[in-house]
N, C-alpha and C positions, 0 to 999 in steps of 0.2 A: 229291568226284566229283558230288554231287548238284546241287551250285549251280550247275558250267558245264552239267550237262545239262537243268535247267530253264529254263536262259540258251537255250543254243542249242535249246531247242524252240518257247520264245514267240516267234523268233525277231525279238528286239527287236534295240536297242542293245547292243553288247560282245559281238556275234556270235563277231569274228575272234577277242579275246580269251578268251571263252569257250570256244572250240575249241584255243587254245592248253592255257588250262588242263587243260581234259579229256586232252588228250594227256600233258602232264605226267604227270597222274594213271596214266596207261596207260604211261606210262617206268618209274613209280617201280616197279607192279607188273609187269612185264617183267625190270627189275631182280633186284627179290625174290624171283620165282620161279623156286627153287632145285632142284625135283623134278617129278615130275608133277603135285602137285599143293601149293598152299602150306600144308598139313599133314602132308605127308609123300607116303608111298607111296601113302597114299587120300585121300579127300578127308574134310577135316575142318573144326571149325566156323567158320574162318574160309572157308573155297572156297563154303560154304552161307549166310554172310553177305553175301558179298559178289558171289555169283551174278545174284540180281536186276539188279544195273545191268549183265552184263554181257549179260546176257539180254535187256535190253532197248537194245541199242546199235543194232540193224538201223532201229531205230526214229528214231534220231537221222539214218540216212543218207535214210531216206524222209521225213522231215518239213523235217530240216534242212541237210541235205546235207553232212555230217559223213563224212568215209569215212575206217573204222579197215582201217588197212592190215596185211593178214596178213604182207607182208615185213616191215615196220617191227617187229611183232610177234609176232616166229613163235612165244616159246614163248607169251604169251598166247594163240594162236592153237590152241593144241594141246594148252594147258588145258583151253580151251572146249569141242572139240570132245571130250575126256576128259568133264570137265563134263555134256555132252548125253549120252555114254552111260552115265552115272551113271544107279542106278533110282531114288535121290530126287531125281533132278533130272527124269527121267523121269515122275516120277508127280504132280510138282508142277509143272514147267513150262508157260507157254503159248505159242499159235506167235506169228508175227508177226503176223497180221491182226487177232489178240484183245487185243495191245499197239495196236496201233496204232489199232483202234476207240475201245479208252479214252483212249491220246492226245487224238484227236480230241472226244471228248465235254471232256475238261479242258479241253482251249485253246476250247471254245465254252463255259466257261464252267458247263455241267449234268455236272461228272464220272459216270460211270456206273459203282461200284465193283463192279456187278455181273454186268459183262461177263464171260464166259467160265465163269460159274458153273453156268449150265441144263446 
């Protein structure tokens, strides 16, 4: 998952391909996910694992124009939104303006890993 989303942010070459891939990646886990959450009844170390990239997906539609589709995706969809009212995900998430400031510091090249920290 991380390779098509750093594809489709530099927004270089292997754009189209890279948003295939991503998609794939978002099949497989649509697929997989068999409860509310993919550890069961709560969420466990993997839904906490693998949080971050999906936390950061809005991010993909605003830089790259990537749009995850909540039909395509309903139970990921309702993961997520399980996900958000999680209170570790709650206490550790950021919104999107604080994703998307560090984006922008990355792609100019001075990442600023301490956005959202103050």
């Amino acid at each position: 998952m991380t390779g098509p989303f750093y594809t489709l942010l530099r927004n270089g070459e292997g754009q189209k391909e890279a948003a295939e891939k991503l998609a794939n990646f978002l099949r497989k886990y649509e697929k997989n996910l068999k409860g509310d959450f993919f550890g069961g009844d709560h969420p466990d170390a993997v839904d906490y694992m693998i949080w971050p990239w999906f936390e950061r997906l809005g991010v993909l539609s605003e830089q790259a124009g990537f749009d995850f589709s909540a039909s395509e995706f309903p139970l990921i969809t309702a993961w997520w939104n399980r996900m958000v009212a999680d209170e570790t995900v709650k206490a550790t998430m950021f919104d999107q303006s604080t994703h998307t400031a560090f984006v922008r510091s990355f792609l100019a090249g001075k990442p600023n890993y301490d956005i959202g920290l103050d």
